[in-house]
Backbone bond lengths (Angstrom), bond angles and torsions (degrees), N, CA, C in turn:
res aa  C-N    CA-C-N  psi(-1)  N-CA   C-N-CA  omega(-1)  CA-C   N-CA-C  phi
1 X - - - 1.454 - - 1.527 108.05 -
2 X 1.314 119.64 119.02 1.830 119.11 172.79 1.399 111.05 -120.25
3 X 1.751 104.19 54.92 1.247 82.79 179.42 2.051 73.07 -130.23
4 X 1.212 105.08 127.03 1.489 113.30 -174.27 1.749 134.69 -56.21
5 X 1.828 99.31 -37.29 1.309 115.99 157.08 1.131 124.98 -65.65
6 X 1.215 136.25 -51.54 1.971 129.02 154.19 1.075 103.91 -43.72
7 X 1.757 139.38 -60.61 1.214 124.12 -152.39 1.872 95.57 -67.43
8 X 1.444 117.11 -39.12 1.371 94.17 -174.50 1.549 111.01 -80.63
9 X 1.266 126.32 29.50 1.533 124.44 -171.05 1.949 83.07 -108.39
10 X 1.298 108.83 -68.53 1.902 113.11 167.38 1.845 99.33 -11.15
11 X 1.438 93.65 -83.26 1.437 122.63 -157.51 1.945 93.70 -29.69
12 X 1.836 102.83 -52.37 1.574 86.25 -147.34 1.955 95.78 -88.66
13 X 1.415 94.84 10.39 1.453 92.59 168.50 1.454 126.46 -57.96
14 X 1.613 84.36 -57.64 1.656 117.56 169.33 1.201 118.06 -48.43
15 X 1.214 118.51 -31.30 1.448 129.57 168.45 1.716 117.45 -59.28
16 X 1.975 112.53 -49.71 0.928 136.59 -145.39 1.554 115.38 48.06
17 X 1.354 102.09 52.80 1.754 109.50 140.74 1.689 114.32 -109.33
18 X 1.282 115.49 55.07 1.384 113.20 170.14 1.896 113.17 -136.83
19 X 1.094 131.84 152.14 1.443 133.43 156.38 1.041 106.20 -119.21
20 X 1.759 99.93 139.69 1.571 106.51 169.99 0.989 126.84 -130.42
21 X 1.246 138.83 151.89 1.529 137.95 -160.55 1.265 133.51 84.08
22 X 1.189 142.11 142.67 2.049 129.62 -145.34 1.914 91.61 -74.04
23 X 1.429 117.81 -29.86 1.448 77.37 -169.78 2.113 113.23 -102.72
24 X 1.296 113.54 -16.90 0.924 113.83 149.40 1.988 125.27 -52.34
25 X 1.245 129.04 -20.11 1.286 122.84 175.92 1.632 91.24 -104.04
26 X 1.249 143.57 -29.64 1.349 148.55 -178.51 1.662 97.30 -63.49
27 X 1.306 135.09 -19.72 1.870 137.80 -168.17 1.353 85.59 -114.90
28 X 1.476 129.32 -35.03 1.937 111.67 -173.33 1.736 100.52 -76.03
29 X 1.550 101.72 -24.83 2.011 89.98 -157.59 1.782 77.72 -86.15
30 X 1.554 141.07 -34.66 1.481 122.44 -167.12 1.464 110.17 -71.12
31 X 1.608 105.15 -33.72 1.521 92.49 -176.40 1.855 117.01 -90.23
32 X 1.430 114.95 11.98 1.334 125.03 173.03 1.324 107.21 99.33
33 X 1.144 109.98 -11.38 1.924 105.58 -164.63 2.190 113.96 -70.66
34 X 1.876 88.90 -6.52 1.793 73.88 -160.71 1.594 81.25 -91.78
35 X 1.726 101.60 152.52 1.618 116.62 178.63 1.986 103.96 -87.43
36 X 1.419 96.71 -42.31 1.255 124.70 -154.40 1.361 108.39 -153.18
37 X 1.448 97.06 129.51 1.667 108.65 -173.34 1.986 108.09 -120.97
38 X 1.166 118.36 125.52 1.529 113.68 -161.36 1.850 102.26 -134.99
39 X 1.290 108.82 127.43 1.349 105.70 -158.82 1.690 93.43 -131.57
40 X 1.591 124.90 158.06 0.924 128.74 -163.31 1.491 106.80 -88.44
41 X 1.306 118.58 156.99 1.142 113.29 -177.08 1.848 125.16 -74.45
42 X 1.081 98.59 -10.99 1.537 114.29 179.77 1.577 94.82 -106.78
43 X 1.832 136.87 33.35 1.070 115.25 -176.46 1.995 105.01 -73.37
44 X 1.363 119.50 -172.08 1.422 119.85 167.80 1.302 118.20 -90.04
45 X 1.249 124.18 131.77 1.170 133.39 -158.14 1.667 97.20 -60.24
46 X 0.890 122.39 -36.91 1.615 127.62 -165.91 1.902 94.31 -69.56
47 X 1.380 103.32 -52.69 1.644 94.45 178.62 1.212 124.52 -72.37
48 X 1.516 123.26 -22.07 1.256 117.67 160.38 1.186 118.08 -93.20
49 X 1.309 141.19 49.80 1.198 164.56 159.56 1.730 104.34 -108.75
50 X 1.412 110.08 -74.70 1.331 116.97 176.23 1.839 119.30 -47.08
51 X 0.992 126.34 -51.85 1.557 135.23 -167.81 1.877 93.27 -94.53
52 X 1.444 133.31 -9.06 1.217 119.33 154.62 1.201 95.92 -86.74
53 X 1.347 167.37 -42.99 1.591 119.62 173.45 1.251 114.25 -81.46
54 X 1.190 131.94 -26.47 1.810 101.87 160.41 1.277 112.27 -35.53
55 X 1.416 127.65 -72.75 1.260 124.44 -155.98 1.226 105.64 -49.99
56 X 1.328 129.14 -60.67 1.502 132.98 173.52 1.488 119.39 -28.25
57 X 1.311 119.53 -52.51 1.351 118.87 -178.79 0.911 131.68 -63.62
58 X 1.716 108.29 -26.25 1.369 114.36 -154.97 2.285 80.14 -126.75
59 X 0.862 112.55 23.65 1.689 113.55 -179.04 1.518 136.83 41.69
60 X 1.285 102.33 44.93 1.455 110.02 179.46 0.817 107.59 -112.98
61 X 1.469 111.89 159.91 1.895 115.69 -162.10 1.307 97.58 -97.59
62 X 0.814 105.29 127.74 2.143 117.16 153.09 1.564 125.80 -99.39
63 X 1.426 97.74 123.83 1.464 94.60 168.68 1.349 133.47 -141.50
64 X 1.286 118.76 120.92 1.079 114.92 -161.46 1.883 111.17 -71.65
65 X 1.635 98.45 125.94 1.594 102.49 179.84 1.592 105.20 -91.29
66 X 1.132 110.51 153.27 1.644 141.09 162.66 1.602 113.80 -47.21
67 X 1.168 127.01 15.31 1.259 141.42 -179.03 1.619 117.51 -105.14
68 X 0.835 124.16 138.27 1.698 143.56 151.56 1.236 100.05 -53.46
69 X 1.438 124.06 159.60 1.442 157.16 -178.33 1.851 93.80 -77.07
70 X 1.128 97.56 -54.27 1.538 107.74 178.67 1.129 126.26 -24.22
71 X 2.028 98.72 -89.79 0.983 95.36 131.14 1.402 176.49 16.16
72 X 1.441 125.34 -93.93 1.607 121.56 137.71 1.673 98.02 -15.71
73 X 1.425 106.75 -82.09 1.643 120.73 -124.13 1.682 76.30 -58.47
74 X 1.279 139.06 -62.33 1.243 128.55 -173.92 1.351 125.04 -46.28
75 X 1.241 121.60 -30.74 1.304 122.52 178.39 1.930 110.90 -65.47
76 X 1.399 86.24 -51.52 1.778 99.78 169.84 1.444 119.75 -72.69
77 X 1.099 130.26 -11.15 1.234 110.45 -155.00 1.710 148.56 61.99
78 X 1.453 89.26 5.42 1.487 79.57 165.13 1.673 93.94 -149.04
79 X 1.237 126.26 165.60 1.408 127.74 166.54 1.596 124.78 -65.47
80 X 1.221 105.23 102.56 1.532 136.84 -176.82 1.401 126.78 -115.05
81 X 1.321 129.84 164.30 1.273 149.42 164.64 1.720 114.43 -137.10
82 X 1.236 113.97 -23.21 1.299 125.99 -166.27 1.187 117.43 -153.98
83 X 1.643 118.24 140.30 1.360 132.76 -151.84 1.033 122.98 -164.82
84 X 1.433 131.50 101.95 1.627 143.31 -158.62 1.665 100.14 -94.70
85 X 1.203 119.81 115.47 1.533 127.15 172.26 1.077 116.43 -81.53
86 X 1.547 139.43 112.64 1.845 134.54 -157.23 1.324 117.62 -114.52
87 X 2.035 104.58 12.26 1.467 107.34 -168.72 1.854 94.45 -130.20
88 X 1.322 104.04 107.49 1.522 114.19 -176.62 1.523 99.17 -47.55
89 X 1.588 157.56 -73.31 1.133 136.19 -172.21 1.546 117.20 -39.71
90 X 1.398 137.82 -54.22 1.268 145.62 138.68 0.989 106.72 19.58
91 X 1.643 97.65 -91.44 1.619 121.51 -161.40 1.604 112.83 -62.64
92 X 1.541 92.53 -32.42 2.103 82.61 -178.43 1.565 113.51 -90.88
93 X 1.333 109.27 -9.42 1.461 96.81 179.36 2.160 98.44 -92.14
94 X 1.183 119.57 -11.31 1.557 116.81 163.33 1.883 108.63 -84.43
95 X 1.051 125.15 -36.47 1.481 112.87 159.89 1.777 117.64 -56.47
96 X 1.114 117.84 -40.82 1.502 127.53 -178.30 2.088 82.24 -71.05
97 X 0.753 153.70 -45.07 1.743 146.17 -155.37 1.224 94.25 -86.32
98 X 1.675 118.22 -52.70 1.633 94.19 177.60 1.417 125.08 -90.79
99 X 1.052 109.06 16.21 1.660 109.57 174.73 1.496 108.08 -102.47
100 X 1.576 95.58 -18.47 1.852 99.89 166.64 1.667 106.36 -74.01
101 X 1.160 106.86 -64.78 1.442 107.78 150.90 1.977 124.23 6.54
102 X 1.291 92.26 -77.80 1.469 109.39 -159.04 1.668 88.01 -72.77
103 X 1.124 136.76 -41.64 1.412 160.21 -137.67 1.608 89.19 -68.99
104 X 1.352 87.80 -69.45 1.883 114.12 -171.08 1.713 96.92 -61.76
105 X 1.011 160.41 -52.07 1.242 156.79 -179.52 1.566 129.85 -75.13
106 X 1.755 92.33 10.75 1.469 105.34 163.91 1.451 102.73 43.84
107 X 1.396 120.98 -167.96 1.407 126.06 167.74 1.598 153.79 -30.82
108 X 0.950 81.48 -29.68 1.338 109.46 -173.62 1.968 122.65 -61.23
109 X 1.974 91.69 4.14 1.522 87.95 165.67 1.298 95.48 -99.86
């Protein structure tokens, strides 16, 4: 895999600093534990509807990555759309990837 943001999504799997799935990341963002919440770009509008006001209420950032569902789920290993990161180094060096991300694609979001 050379694409650096999956490999560090793997990595913090391996770690088990990650949740996956709306109601497993829906119990990390209520009980405080998610840093960072990262959802696929093909998620369903209905679920990213639902887990954007969790996050909101309870103040965790969401961001939607440039990735397929596919994707994700391959990088993780299991079939996903959504993924709560629970280890603050983790989460800020994957905010710094997609803001490099957005950086490199100039305007065009």
């Amino acid at each position: 895999m050379n694409d650096r943001l999956l490999s560090l999504l793997g990595l913090s799997r391996k770690a088990g600093k990650v949740q996956i799935g709306f109601d497993p990341v829906k119990d990390a963002i209520e009980t405080g534990k998610a840093e960072l919440i990262l959802t696929a770009a093909d998620i369903s509008a209905n679920t990213a509807k639902k887990i954007k006001v969790v996050a909101e209420d309870f103040g965790v950032e969401l961001i939607c990555i440039n990735r397929s569902k596919e994707e994700l789920s391959f990088a993780l290993g299991k079939t996903c759309a959504l993924v709560a990161v629970t280890d603050k180094g983790f989460s800020k060096k994957l905010k710094e990837l997609t803001l490099a991300e957005c950086n490199e694609g100039g305007n065009d979001l």
